[in-house]
RODO-2510 file (C-alpha; in nm, 4 decimals, decimal comma):
residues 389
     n   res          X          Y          Z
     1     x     0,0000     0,0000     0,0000
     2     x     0,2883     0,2365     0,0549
     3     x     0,4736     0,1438    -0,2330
     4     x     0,1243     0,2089    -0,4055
     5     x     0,1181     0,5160    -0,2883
     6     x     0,4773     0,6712    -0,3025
     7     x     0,4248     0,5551    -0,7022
     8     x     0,0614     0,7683    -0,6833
     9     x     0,2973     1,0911    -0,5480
    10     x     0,5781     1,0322    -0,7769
    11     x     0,3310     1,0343    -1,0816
    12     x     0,1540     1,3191    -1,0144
    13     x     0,4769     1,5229    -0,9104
    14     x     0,6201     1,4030    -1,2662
    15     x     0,3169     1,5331    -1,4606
    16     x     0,2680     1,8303    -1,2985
    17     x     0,5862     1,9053    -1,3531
    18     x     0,5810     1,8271    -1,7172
    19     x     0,2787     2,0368    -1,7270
    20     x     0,4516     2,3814    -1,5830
    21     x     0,7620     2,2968    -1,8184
    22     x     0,5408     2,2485    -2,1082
    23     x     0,3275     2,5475    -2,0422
    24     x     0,6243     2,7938    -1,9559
    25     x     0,7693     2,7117    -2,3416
    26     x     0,4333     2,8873    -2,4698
    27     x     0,3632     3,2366    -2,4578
    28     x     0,0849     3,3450    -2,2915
    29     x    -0,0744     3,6073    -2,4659
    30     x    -0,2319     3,8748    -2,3823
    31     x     0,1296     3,9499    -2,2646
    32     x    -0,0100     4,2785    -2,1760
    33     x    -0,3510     4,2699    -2,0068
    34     x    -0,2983     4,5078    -1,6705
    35     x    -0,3519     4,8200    -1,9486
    36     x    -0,5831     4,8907    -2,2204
    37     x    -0,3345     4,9394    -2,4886
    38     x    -0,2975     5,0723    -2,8208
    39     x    -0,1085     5,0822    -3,1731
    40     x     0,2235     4,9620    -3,0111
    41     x     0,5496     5,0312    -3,1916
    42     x     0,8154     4,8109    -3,1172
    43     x     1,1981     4,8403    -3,1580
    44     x     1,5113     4,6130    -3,0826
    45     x     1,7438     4,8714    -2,8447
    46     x     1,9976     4,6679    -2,8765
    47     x     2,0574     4,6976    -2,5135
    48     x     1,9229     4,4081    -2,3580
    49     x     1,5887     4,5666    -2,3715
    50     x     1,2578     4,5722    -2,6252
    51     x     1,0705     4,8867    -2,6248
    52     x     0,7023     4,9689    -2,6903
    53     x     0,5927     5,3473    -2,7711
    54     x     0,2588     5,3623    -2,6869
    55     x    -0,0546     5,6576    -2,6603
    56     x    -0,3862     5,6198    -2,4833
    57     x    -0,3292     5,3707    -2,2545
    58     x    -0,5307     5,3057    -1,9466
    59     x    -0,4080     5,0822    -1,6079
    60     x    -0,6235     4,8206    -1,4448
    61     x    -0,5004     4,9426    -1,1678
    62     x    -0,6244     5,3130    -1,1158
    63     x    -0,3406     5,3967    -0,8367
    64     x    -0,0635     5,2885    -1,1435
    65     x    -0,1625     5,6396    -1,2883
    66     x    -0,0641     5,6697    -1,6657
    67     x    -0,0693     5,9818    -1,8363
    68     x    -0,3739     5,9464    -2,1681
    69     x    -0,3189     6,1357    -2,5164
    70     x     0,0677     6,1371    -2,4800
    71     x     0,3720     5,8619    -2,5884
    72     x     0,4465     5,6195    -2,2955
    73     x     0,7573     5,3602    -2,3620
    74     x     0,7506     5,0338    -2,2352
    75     x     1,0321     4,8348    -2,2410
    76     x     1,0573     4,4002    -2,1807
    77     x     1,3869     4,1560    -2,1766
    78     x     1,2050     3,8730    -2,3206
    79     x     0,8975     4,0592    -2,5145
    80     x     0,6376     3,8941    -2,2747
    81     x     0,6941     4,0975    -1,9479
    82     x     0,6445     4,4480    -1,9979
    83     x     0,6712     4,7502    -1,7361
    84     x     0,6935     5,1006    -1,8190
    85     x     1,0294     5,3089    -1,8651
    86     x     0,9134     5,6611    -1,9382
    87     x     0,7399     5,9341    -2,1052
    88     x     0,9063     5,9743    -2,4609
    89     x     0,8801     6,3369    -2,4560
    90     x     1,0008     6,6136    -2,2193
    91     x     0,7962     6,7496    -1,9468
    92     x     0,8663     7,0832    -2,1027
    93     x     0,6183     6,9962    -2,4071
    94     x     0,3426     6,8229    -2,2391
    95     x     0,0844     7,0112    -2,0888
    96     x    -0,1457     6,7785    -1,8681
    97     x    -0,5029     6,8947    -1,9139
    98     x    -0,7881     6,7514    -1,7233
    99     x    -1,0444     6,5627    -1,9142
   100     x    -1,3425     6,5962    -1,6845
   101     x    -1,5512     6,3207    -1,5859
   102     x    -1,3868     6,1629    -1,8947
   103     x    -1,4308     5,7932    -1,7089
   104     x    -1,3113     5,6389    -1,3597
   105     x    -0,9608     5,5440    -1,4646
   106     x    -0,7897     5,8394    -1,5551
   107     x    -0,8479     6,2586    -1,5711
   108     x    -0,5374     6,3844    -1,7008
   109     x    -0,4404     6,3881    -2,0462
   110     x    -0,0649     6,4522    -2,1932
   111     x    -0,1153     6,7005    -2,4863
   112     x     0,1550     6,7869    -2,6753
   113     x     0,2145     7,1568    -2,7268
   114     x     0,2725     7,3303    -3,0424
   115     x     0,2991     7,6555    -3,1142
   116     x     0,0739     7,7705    -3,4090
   117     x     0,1638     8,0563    -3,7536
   118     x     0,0380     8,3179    -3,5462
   119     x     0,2441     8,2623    -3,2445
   120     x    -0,0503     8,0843    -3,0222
   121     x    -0,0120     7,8090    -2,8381
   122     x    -0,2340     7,5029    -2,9251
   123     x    -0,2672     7,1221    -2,7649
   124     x    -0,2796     6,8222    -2,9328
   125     x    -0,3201     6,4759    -2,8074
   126     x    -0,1002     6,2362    -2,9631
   127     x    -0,1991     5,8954    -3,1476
   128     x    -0,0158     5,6372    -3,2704
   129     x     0,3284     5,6647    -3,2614
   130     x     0,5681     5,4828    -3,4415
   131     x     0,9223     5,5205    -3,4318
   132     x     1,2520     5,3396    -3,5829
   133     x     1,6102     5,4079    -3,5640
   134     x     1,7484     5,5948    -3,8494
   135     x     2,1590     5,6423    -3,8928
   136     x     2,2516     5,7902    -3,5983
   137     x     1,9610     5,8748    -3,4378
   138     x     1,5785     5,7178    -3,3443
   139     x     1,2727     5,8945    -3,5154
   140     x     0,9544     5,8913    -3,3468
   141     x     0,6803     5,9896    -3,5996
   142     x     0,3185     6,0728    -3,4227
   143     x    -0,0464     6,1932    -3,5164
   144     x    -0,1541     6,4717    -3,3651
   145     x    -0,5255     6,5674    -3,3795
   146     x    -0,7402     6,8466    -3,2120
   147     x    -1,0293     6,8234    -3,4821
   148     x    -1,0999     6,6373    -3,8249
   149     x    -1,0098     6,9716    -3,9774
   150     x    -0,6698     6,9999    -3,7525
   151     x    -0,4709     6,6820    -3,7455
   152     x    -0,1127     6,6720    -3,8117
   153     x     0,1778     6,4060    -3,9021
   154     x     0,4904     6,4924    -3,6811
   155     x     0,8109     6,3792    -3,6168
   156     x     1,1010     6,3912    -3,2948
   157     x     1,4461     6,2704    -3,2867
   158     x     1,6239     6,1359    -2,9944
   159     x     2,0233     6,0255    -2,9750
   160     x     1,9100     5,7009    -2,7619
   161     x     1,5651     5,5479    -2,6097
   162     x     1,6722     5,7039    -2,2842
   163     x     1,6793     6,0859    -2,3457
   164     x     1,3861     6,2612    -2,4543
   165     x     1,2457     6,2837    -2,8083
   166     x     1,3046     6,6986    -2,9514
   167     x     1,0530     6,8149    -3,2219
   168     x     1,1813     6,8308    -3,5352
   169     x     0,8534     6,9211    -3,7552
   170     x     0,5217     6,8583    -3,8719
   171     x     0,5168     6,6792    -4,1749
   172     x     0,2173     6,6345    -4,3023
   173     x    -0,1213     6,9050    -4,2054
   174     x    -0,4796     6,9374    -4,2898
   175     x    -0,4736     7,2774    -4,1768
   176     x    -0,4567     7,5080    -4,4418
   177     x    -0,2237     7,7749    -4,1781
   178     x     0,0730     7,4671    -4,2176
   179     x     0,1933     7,5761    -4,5510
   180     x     0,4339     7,3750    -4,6128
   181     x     0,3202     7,0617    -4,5003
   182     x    -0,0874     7,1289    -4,5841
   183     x    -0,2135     6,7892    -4,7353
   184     x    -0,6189     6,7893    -4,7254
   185     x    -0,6687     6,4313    -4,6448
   186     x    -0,9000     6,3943    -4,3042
   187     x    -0,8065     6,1812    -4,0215
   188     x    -0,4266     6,1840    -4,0649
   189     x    -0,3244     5,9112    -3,8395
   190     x    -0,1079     5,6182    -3,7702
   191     x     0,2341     5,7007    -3,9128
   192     x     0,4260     5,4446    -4,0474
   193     x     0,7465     5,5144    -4,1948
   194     x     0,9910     5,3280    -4,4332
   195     x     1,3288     5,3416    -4,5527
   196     x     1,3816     5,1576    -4,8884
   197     x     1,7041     5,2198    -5,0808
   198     x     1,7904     5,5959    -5,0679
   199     x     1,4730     5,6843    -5,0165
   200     x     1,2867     5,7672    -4,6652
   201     x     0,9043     5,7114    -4,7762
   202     x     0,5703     5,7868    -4,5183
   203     x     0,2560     5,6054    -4,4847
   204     x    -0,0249     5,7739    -4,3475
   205     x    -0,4025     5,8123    -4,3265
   206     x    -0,7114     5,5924    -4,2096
   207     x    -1,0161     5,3769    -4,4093
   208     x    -1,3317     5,4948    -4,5705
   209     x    -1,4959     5,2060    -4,6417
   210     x    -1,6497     4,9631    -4,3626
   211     x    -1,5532     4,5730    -4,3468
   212     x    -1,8757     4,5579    -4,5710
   213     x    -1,7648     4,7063    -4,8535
   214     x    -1,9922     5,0325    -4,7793
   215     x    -1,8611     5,3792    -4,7587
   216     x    -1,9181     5,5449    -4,4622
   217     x    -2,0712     5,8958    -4,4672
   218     x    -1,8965     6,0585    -4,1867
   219     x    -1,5443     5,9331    -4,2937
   220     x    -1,5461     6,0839    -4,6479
   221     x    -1,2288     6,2058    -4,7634
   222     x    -1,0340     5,9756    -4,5842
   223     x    -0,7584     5,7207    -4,6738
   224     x    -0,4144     5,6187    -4,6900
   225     x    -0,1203     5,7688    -4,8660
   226     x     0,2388     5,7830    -4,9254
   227     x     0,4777     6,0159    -4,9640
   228     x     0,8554     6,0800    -5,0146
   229     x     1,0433     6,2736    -4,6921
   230     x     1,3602     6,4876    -4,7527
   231     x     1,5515     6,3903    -4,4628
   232     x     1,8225     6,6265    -4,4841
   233     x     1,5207     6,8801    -4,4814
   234     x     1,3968     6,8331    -4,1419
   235     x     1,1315     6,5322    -4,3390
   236     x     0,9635     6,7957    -4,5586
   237     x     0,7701     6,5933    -4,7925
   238     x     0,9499     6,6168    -5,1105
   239     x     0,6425     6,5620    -5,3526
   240     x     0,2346     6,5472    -5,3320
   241     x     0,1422     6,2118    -5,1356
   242     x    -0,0452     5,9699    -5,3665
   243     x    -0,3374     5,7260    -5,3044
   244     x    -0,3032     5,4058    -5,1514
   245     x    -0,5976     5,2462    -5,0716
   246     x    -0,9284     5,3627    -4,8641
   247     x    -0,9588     5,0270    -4,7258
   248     x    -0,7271     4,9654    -4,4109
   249     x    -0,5884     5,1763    -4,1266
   250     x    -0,2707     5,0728    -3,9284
   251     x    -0,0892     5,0141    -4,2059
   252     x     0,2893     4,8641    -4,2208
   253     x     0,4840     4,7572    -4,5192
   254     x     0,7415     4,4685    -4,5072
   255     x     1,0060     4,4278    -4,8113
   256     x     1,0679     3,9970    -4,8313
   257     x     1,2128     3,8447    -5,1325
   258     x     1,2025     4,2007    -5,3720
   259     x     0,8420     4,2184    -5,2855
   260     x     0,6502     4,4487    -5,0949
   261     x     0,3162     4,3683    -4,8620
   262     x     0,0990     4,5868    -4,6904
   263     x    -0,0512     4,4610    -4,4150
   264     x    -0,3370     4,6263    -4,2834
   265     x    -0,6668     4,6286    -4,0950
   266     x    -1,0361     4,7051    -4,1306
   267     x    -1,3732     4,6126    -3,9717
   268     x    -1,5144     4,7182    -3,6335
   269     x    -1,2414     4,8243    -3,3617
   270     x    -1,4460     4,7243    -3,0646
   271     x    -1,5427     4,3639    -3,2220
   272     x    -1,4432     4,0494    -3,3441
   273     x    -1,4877     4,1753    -3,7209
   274     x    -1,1495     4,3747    -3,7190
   275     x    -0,8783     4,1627    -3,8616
   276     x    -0,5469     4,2328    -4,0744
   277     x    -0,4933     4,1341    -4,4313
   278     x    -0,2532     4,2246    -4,6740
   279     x    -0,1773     4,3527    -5,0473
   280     x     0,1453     4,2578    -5,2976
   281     x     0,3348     4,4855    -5,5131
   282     x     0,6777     4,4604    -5,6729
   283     x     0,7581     4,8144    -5,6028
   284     x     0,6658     4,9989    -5,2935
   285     x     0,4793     5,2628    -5,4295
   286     x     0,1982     5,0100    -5,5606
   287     x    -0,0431     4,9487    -5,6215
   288     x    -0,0892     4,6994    -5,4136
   289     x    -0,2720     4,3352    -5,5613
   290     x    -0,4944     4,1018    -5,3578
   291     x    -0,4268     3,7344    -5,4208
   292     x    -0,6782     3,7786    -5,7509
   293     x    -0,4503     4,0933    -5,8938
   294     x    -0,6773     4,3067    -5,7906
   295     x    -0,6168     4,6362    -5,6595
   296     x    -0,6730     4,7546    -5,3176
   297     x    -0,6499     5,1233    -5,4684
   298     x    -0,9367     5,0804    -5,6659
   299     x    -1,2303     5,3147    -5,5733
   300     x    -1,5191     5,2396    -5,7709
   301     x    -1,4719     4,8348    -5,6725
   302     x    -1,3950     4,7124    -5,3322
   303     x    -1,1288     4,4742    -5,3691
   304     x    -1,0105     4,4116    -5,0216
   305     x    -0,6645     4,2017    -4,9385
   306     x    -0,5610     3,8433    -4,8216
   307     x    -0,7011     3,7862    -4,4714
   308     x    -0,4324     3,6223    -4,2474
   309     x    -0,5423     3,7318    -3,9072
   310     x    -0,9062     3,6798    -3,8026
   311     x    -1,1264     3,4810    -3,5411
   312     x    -1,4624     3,4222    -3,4535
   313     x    -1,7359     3,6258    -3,1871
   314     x    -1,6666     3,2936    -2,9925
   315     x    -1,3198     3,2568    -3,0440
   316     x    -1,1108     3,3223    -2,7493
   317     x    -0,9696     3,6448    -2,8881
   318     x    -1,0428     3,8025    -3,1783
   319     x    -1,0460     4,1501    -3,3141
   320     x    -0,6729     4,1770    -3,3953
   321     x    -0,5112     4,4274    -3,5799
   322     x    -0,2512     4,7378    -3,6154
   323     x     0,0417     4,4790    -3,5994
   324     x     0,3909     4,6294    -3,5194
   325     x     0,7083     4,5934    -3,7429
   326     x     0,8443     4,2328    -3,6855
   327     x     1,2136     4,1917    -3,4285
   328     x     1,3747     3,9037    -3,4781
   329     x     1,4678     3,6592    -3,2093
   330     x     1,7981     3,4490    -3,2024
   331     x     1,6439     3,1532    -3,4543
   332     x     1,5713     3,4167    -3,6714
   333     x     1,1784     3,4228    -3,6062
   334     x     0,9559     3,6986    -3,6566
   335     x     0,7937     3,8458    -3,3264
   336     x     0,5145     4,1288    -3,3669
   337     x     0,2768     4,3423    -3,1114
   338     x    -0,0386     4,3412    -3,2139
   339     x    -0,3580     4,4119    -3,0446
   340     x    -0,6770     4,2431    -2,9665
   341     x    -0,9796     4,1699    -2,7899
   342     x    -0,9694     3,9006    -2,5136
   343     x    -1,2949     3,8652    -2,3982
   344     x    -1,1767     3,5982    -2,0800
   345     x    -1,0318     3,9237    -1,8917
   346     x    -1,2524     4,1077    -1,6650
   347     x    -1,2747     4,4407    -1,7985
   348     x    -1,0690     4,7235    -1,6785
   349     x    -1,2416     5,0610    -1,8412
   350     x    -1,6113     4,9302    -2,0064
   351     x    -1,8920     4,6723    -1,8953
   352     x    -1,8290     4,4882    -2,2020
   353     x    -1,5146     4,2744    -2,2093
   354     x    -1,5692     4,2090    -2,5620
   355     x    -1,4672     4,5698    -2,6666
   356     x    -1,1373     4,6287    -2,4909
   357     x    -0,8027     4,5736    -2,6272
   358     x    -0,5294     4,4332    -2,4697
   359     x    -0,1763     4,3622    -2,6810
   360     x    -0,0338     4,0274    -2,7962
   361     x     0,3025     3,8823    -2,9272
   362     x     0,2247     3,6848    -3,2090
   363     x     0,4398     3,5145    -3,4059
   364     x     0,4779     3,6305    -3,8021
   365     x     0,5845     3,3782    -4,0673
   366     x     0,6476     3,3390    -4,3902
   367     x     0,4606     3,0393    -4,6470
   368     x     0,6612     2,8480    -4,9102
   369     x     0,5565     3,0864    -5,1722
   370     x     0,6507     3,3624    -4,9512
   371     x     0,3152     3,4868    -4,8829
   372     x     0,2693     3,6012    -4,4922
   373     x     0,0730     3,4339    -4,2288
   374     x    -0,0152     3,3582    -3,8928
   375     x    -0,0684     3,0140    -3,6884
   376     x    -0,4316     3,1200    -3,5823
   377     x    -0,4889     2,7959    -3,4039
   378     x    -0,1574     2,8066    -3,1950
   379     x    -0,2686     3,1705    -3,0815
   380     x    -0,6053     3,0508    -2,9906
   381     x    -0,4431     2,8245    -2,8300
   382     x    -0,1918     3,0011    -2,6458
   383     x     0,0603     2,7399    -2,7778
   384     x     0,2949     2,9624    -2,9588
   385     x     0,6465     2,8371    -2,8884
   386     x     0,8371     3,1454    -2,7130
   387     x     1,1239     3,3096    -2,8663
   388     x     1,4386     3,2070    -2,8240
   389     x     1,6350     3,5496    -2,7153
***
């Protein structure tokens, strides 16, 4: 009976522990759930350290106050643990402005202050910022908006991830007073910038068209565009932007075997319906083909891209999209931020668990025919081998 027993004990300590060794080889995603979270950048500092620049952001945990509206960096050893490093800009240039009975979580906002034609000072909250190291120096490109009629592209510069980021300029403007840089697109947001040869290109702008196919009313004279940046001219654009597509928003573009793909994402935000997809071209300006050689820039027909990243109003998470650019880990694979809905978590800032958006670290890959895609049933499985680093 004893030996019956020390074998019972010896079995059960043997498969729990090949349960916590098998489990701690997975990542478990969402590896950042204590913060409503969005539009991550993320960058290798080559320090030891990942970073995430992040705006709007809101803590489970009401005491762990987070300024909203302004550029918060996160920074992780191992891209699953994440804690927060510091504000990317100065002090100096954020003016903290109270929101009101704005909700529960958090009153003060970070607006960015910028200093108008006519010598007034206006405030801008800050969305989406993206940022990558270029030469010498790290670029931090960031939308800043105070109406549909008043939203800006900018960009700061910083010598390392631990100093402040300094303005450098507004790049791209609605507002007619921004001479310069006036563009009259609506809704210029999430930044994305790309180097590609000798030339420093930017992607900007947001969808028109719903996951449907339908144009929506009150987002006419939208969409995304592209432009060429003069970098020895403090990133003045160095031509009119041109069309893109009116279809996705968060928009990144990888170069893989001499071919470009845009990866972007449509449907709801605050449902399972948002996903990413992605468009080919052969040279980065487009157009951009869906897997029929269709065009995603084509207005009067709504030819949307490749779908790679989408679950199911059941599904354990769903509603992913605005992926990061891709680090690599030390077997070469591809690691991105991208955020979702996880509908498991109690909510943190809404009675509807559905609609908030934590961030995940998923892994990207690349098919035979060199096509992107993700393992959607290892994510909805949380069985996504970690990265070796």
């Amino acid at each position: 009976m004893k030996r019956y027993l020390l074998q019972v004990i010896v079995s059960t300590i043997l498969s729990t522990t090949t349960c916590v060794t098998g489990f701690s080889q997975t990542v478990e995603n969402p590896v950042i759930r204590d913060y409503i979270y969005h539009e991550s950048s993320l960058i290798d500092g080559k320090d030891g350290y990942f970073y995430s620049f992040v705006s709007s952001i809101v803590p489970r945990d009401s005491t762990n106050f987070k300024l909203y509206y302004t550029v918060s960096i996160f920074r992780s050893s191992d891209l699953e643990e994440w804690k927060f490093f510091k504000y990317a800009l100065s002090s100096k240039d954020i003016q903290q402005r109270f929101l009101g009975n704005y909700d529960k979580t958090h009153r003060l906002a970070g607006k960015f202050a910028l200093r108008g034609k006519k010598n007034e000072i206006k405030y801008y909250p800050i969305w989406a910022p993206d940022v990558i190291r270029y030469k010498d120096r790290y670029l931090l490109f960031v939308a800043l908006r105070k109406s549909s009629d008043d939203t800006k592209i900018a960009v700061f510069e910083a010598n390392s991830l631990s100093e402040d980021f300094r303005f450098v300029n507004v790049i791209v403007s609605n507002c007619p007073e921004d001479k310069e840089a006036y563009f009259p697109s609506r809704e210029q947001i999430d930044p994305f910038p790309i180097v590609d040869g000798d030339d420093f290109y930017l992607v900007f702008g947001s969808f028109v068209n719903a996951s449907n196919g339908k144009t929506l009313d009150s987002r006419k004279g939208m969409g995304v565009y592209m432009v060429r940046l003069d970098p020895s001219q403090g990133f003045k654009m160095k031509e009119h932007p041109h069309f893109i597509t009116n279809n996705y928003e968060g928009v990144i573009i990888l170069k893989h075997n001499k071919a470009y793909y845009l990866l972007g994402s449509n449907g709801s935000i605050r449902n399972y319906t948002y996903k990413v997809s992605y468009a080919k071209s052969m040279t980065i300006e487009g157009p951009y083909l869906n897997e029929d050689g269709k065009s995603i820039a084509d207005t009067l027909n709504i030819n949307f891209g490749t779908t790679i990243l989408q679950t199911y109003k059941d599904s354990r998470f769903n509603g992913f999209g605005c992926p990061s650019l891709p680090v690599k880990d030390k077997e070469g694979r591809l690691w991105m931020l991208v955020f979702g809905h996880a509908p498991e978590y109690a909510p943190i800032n809404s009675n509807d668990a559905a609609k908030e958006r934590y961030t995940f670290l998923l892994e990207f890959q690349w098919d035979r025919k060199g096509n992107p895609f993700f393992d959607v049933n290892a994510i909805e499985r949380n069985s996504q081998r970690k990265p070796v680093l």
